[in-house]
Residue, then its C-alpha position, 0 to 999 in steps of 0.5 A: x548882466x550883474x544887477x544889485x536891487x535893493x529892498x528886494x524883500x519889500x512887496x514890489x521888490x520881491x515879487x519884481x525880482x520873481x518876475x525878473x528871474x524868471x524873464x532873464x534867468x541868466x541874469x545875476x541878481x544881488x538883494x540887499x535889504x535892511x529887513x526891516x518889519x516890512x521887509x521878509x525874506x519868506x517872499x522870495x522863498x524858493x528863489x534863495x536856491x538859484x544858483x545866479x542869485x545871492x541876498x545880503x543883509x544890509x542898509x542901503x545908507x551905510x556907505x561902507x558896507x554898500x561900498x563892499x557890495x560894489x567891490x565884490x559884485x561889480x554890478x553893470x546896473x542898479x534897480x532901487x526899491x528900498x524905501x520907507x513907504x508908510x506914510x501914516x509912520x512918516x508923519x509920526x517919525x520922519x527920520x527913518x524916510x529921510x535916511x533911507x529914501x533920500x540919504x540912502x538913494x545918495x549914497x547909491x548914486x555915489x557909488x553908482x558913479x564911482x563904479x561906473x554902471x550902465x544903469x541906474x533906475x530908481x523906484x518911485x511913487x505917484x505921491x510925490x506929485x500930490x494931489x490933483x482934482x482934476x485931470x491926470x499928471x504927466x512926467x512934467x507936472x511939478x512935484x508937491x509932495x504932502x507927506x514926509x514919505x512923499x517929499x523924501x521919494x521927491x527929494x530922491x527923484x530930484x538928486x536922481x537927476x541931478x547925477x544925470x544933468x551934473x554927472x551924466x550918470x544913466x538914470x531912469x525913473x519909475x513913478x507907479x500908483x498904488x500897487x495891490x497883489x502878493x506878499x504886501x504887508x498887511x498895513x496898506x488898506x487892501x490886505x489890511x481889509x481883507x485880513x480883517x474881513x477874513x478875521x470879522x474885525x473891524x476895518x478902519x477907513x480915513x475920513x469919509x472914505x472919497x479919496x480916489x487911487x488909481x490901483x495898480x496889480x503888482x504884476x503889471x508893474x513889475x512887467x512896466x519895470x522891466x520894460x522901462x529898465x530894458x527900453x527906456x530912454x537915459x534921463x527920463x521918468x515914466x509913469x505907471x499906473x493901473x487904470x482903476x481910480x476907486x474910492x477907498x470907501x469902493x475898494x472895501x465894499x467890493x473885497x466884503x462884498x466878494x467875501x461875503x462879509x457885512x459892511x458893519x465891519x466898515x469903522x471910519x476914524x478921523x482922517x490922517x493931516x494932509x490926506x491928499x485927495x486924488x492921484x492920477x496918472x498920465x499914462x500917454x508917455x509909456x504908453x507911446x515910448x514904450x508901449x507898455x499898458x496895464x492889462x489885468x482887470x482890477x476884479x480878476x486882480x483882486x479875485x488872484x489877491x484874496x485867494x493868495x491870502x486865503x491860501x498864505x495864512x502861516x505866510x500872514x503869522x509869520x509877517x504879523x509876528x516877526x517869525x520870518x526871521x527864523x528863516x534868515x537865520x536857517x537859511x542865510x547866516x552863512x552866505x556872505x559876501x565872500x560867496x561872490 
């Protein structure tokens, strides 16, 4: 099977395609990826010498050069992980979220019709439900988005399964919670904290720190993924979650706690417009489809995460300083499409 992922350079895409190699070695995979300031190639370093994988860099929203993606890979399915996922950075500039997460997710769909793959399945994200008090979401709760990041993954999720119903296009849809684990750009609250921590700087908290995420290991969802990506039913979404609902304020006094570092270091600012205040995920539907549930503990998972950042620190320099991008011009500036 030939199957092209996007944004496969991100957290979620790199260690996905990790996971999903080693799974199904046999598979081909392309990586196409925009390499923006989230995006490094460092986290699938080691994977550009597999012989069934080959990388391109390029905008999921330019329908030309997707257009010779298609051409010259044939791809039998689509795994879509691309997506500007900062929220703090959708509030301030919308455009960016807009092109790639929606724009972008279409142009994918159109092409993904014209070439006729076998599947199509889109990443999403528990924030497109918004916020819930009480109780869990399920895969029919209607979505209510509360950021421009949000209402961009919605509105993909929408135009997803507008190609079914119109197109009969096969498409499934994946909606995880927060994920936590390795290679995550430290601007996500987990390894900003543990960076600062590690650094005895400060750690910025929003408001007064009570808004509950349910934390999701990276591992558990990359396997989740697959699963729904191998089993799932045509035309459905599921949701995927981790089964930790913390407050933000817990989350960074247990990682100072397991690092042996003063609270002092907490700083809380003023909290971000249309802050939701708690997400939840119903788990039931995976669970019983497909049987799926998550199965690392949130302190081992976060005991593994500290220790990878306590060992990647050059990987942390280069991330922070842009210096991954010597790596790209060492080791891809002459593959091509032509490879294929």
């Amino acid at each position: 099977m030939k199957v092209l992922i996007t944004g496969g350079c991100g957290f979620i895409g790199s260690n996905f395609i990790r996971y999903f190699n080693t799974k199904h070695p046999y598979y081909k995979i392309l990586n196409v990826d925009k390499l923006t300031y989230a995006g490094n190639l460092e986290n699938l370093k080691g994977i550009e010498r597999k012989r069934n994988y080959r990388f391109i860099k390029a905008d999921i929203s330019n329908t030309k050069v997707m257009k010779n993606c298609f051409e010259k890979f044939r791809p039998d399915a689509v795994i879509n992980f691309a997506a500007e996922t900062h929220v703090d950075r959708s509030i301030v500039g919308p455009s960016p979220f807009i092109k790639t997460n929606f724009l972008g997710v279409g142009v994918l769909l159109n092409l993904a019709l014209r070439f006729q793959i076998k599947k199509f399945l889109q990443i999403s994200t528990d924030e497109v439900y918004g916020s819930i008090l009480r109780g869990s979401f399920t895969e029919h709760s209607p979505l209510n988005p509360s950021s421009p990041y949000a209402a961009s993954k919605a509105a993909a999720d929408a135009l997803v399964m507008a190609y079914y119903r119109t197109h009969g296009l096969p498409v499934l849809i994946t909606r995880s919670s927060n994920n936590y684990g390795p290679y995550q750009f430290p601007e996500k609250l987990i390894p900003l904290t543990i960076i600062n921590a590690l650094n005895n700087k400060k750690i910025p908290l929003y408001g007064d720190g009570k808004n509950v995420r349910d934390w999701l290991s990276v591992e558990d969802n990359c396997e989740a993924i697959d699963i729904v990506f191998q089993k799932g039913s045509i035309g459905e979404t599921y949701n995927v979650g981790g089964e930790n609902e913390l407050t933000n304020i817990y989350i960074v006094r247990k990682i100072l706690k397991i690092l042996n570092k003063s609270e002092s270091l907490i700083t809380f600012v003023k909290d971000r417009p249309g802050h939701d205040r708690r997400y939840s995920l119903s788990l039931s539907k995976i669970r019983r489809q497909l049987d799926w549930h998550p199965t690392t503990s949130f302190r081992k998972g976060m005991d593994k995460t500290i220790d990878w950042y306590r060992k990647h620190q050059k990987w942390l320099r280069n991330c922070q300083t842009g210096e991954y991008r010597t790596f790209y011009r060492k080791h891809y500036s002459k593959l091509g499409l032509q490879e294929f």
